[in-house]
PDB file of N, CA, C, O and CB in Angstrom:
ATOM      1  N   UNK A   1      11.759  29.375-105.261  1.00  0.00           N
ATOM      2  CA  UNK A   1      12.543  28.731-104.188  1.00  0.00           C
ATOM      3  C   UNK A   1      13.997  29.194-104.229  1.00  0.00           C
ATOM      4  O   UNK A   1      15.043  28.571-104.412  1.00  0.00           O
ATOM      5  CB  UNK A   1      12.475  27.185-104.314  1.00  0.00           C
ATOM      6  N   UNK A   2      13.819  30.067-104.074  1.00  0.00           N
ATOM      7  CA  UNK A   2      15.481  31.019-103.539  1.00  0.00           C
ATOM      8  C   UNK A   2      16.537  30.369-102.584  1.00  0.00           C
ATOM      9  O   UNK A   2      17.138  30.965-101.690  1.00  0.00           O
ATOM     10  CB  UNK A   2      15.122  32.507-102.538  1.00  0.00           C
ATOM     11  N   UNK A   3      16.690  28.758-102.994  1.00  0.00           N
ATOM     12  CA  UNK A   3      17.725  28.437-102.036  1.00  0.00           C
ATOM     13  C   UNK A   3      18.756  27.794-102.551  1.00  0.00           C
ATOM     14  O   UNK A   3      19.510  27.122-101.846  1.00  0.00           O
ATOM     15  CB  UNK A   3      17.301  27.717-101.019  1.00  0.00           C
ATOM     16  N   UNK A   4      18.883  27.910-103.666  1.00  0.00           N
ATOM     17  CA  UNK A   4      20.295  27.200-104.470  1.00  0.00           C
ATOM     18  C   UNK A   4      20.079  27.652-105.711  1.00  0.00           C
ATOM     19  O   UNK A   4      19.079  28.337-105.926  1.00  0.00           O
ATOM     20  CB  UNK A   4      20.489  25.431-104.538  1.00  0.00           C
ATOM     21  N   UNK A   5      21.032  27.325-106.792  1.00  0.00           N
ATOM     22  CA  UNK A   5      20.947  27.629-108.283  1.00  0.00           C
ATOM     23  C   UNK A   5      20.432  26.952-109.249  1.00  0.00           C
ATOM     24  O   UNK A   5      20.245  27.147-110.449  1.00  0.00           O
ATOM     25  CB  UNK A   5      21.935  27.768-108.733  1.00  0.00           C
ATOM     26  N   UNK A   6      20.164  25.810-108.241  1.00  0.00           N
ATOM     27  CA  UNK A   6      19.221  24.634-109.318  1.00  0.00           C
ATOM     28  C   UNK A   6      18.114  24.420-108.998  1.00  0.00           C
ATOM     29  O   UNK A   6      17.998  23.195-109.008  1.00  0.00           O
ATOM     30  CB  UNK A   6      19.637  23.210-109.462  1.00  0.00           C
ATOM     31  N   UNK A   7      17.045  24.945-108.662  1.00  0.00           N
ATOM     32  CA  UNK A   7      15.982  25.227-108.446  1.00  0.00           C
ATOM     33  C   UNK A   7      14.913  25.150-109.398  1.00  0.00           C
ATOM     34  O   UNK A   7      13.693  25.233-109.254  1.00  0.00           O
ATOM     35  CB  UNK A   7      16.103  26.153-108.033  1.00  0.00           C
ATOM     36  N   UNK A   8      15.720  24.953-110.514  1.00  0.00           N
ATOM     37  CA  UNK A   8      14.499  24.698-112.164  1.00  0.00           C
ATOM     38  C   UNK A   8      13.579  23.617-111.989  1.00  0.00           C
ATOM     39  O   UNK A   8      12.451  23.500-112.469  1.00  0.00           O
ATOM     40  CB  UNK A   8      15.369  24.129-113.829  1.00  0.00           C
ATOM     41  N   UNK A   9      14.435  22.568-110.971  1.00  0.00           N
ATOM     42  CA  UNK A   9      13.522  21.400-111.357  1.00  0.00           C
ATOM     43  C   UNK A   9      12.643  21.118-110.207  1.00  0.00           C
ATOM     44  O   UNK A   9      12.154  19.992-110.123  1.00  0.00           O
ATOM     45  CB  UNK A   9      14.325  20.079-111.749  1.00  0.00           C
ATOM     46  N   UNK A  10      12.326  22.207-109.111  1.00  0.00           N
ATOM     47  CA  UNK A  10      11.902  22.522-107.868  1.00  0.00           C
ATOM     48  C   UNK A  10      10.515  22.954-107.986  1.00  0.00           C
ATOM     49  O   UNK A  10       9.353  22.579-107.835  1.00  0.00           O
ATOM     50  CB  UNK A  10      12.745  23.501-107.245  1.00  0.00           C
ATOM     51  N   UNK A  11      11.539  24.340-108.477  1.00  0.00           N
ATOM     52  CA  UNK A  11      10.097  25.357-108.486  1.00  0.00           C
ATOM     53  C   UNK A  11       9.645  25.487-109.568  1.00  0.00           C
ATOM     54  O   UNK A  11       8.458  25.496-109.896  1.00  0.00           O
ATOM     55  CB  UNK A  11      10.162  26.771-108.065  1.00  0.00           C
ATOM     56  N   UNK A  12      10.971  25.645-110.480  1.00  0.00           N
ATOM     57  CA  UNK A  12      10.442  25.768-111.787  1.00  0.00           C
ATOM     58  C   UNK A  12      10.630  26.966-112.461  1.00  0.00           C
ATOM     59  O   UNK A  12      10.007  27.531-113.359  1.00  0.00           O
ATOM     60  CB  UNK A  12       9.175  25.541-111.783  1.00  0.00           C
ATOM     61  N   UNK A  13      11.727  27.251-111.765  1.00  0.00           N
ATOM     62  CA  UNK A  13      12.945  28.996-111.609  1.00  0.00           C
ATOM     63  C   UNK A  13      13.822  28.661-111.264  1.00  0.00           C
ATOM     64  O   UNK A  13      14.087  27.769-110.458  1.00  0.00           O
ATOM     65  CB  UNK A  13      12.782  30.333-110.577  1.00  0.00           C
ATOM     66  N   UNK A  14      14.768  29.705-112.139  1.00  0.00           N
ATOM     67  CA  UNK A  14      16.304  29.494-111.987  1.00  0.00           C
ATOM     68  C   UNK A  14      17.154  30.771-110.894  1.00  0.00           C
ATOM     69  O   UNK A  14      17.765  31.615-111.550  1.00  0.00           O
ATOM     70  CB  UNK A  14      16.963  29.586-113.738  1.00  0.00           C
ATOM     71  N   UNK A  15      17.191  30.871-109.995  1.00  0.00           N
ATOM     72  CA  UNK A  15      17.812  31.650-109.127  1.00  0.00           C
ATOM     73  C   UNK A  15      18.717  31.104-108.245  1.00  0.00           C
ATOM     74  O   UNK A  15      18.611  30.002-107.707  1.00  0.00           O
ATOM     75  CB  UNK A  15      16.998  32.249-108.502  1.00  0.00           C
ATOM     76  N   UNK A  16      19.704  31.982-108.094  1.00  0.00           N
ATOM     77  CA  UNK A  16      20.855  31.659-107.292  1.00  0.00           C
ATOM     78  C   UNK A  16      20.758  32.602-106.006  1.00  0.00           C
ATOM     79  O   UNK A  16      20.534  33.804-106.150  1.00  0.00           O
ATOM     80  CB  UNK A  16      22.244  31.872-108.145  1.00  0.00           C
ATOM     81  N   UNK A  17      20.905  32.119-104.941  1.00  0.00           N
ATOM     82  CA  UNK A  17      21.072  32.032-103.217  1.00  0.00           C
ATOM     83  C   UNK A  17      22.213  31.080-102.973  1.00  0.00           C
ATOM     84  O   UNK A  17      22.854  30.228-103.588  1.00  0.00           O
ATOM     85  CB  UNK A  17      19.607  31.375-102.335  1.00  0.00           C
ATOM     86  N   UNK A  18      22.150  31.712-101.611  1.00  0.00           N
ATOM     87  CA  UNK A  18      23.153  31.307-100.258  1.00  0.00           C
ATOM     88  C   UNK A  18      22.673  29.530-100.359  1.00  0.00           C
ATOM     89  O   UNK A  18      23.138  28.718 -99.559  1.00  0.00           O
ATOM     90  CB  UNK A  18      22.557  32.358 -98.282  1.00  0.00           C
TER      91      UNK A  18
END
């Protein structure tokens, strides 16, 4: 889920986006 930097507790990945 490529839509913010906190996404760990989302998807369950850490990536930073717009």
């Amino acid at each position: 889920t490529p839509f913010t930097d906190v996404t760990l507790f989302i998807g369950g990945q850490y990536q930073q986006g717009p």
